[in-house]
C-alpha positions as CSV (number, residue, x, y, z in Angstrom):
1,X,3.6,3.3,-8.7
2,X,5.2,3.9,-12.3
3,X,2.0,5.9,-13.7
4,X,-1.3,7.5,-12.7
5,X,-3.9,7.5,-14.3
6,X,-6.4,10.2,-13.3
7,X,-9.9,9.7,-12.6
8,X,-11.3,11.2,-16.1
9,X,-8.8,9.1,-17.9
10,X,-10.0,6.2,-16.3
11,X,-13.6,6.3,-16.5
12,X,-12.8,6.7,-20.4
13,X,-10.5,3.5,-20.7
14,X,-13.4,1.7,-18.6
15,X,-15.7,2.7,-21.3
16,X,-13.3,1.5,-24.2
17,X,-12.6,-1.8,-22.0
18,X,-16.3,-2.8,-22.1
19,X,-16.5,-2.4,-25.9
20,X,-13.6,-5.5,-26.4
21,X,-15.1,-8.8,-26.7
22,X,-12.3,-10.5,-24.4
23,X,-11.0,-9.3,-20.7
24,X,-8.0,-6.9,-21.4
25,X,-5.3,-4.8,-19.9
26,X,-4.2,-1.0,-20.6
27,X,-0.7,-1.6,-22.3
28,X,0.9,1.5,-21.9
29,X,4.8,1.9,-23.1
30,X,6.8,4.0,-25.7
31,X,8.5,3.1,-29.3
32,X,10.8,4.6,-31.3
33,X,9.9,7.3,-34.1
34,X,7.8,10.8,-34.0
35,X,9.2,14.3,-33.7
36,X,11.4,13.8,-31.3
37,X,12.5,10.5,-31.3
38,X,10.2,8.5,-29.2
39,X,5.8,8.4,-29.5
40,X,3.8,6.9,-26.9
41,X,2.0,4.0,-27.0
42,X,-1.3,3.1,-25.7
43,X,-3.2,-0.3,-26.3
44,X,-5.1,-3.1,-24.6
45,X,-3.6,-6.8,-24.6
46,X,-5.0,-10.0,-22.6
47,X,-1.7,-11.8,-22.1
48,X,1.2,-10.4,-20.1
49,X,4.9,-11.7,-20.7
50,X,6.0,-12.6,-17.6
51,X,10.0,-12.0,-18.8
52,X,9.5,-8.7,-20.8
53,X,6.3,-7.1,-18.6
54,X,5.7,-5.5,-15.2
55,X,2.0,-5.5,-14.6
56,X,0.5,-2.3,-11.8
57,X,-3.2,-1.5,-11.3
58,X,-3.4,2.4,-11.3
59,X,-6.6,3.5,-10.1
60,X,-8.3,0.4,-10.8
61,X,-6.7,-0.4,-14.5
62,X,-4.7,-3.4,-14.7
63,X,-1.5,-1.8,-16.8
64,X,1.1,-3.6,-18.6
65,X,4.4,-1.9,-19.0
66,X,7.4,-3.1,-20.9
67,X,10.3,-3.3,-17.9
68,X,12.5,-1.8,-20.9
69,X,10.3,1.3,-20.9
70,X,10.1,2.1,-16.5
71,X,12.9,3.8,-16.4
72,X,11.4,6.8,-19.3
73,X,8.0,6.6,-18.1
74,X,7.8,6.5,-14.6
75,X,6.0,9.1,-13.1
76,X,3.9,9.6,-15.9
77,X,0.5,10.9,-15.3
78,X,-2.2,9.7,-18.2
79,X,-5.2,12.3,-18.4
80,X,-7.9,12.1,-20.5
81,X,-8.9,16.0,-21.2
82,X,-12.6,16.9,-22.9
83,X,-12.7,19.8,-25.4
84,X,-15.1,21.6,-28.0
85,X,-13.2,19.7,-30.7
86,X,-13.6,16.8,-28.9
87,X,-11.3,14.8,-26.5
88,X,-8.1,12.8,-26.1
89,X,-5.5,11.3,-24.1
90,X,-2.7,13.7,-22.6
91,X,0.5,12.4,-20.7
92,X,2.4,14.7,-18.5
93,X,5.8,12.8,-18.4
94,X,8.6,14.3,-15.8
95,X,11.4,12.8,-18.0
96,X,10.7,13.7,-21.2
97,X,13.9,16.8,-21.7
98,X,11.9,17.9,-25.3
99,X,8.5,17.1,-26.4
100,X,7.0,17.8,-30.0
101,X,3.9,19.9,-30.5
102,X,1.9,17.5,-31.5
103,X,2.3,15.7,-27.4
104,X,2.6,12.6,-28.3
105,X,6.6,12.8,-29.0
106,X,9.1,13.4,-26.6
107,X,12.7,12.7,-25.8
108,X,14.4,11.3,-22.8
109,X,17.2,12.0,-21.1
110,X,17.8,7.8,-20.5
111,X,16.9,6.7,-24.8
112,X,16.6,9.3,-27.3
113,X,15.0,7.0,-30.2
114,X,15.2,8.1,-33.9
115,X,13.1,11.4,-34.6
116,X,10.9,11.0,-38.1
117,X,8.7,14.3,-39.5
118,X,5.2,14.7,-37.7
């Protein structure tokens, strides 16, 4: 498996799943820019791109994941954490070498994208 996704993180993206009109998959992959030179991104999609994508079900979520993007995610855990001031995705990523304050920037040892201000 390239991620996990935890079971509190998944009963959350079933609940956002159900609210799109049209079946979808979690597309989970990264892009350059935040702090530290690469942010996270997090998204559904219907179609997958059978050149560009690797598809995995984690947990019972049907994820798309850029094949550019395995080699700096993989091994990623997606959480979804409940708080007094609310709640939000977290991702616990083993190759991230510096990640920002804010947690959704980070840089990788394999691409270290182009850091912008947070």
């Amino acid at each position: 498996m390239i991620i996990t996704i935890t079971d509190n993180a998944r009963h959350q993206i079933e609940e956002m799943m159900k609210e799109e009109e049209q079946d979808v998959k979690l597309r989970f992959g990264v892009k350059g820019g935040g702090c530290s030179g690469l942010s996270y991104s997090l998204g559904f999609e219907q179609e997958m791109n059978d050149e560009l994508d690797q598809m995995e079900v984690t947990n019972g979520i049907p994820v798309l994941i850029k094949k550019f993007d395995i080699d700096v995610i993989k091994g990623t855990t997606i959480d979804f954490k409940q708080n007094m001031m609310g709640g939000g995705f977290t991702i616990d990523n083993p190759n991230a070498i510096v990640s920002c304050g804010c947690g959704s920037s980070f840089k990788a040892k394999e691409r270290e994208g182009t850091p912008e201000s947070c």
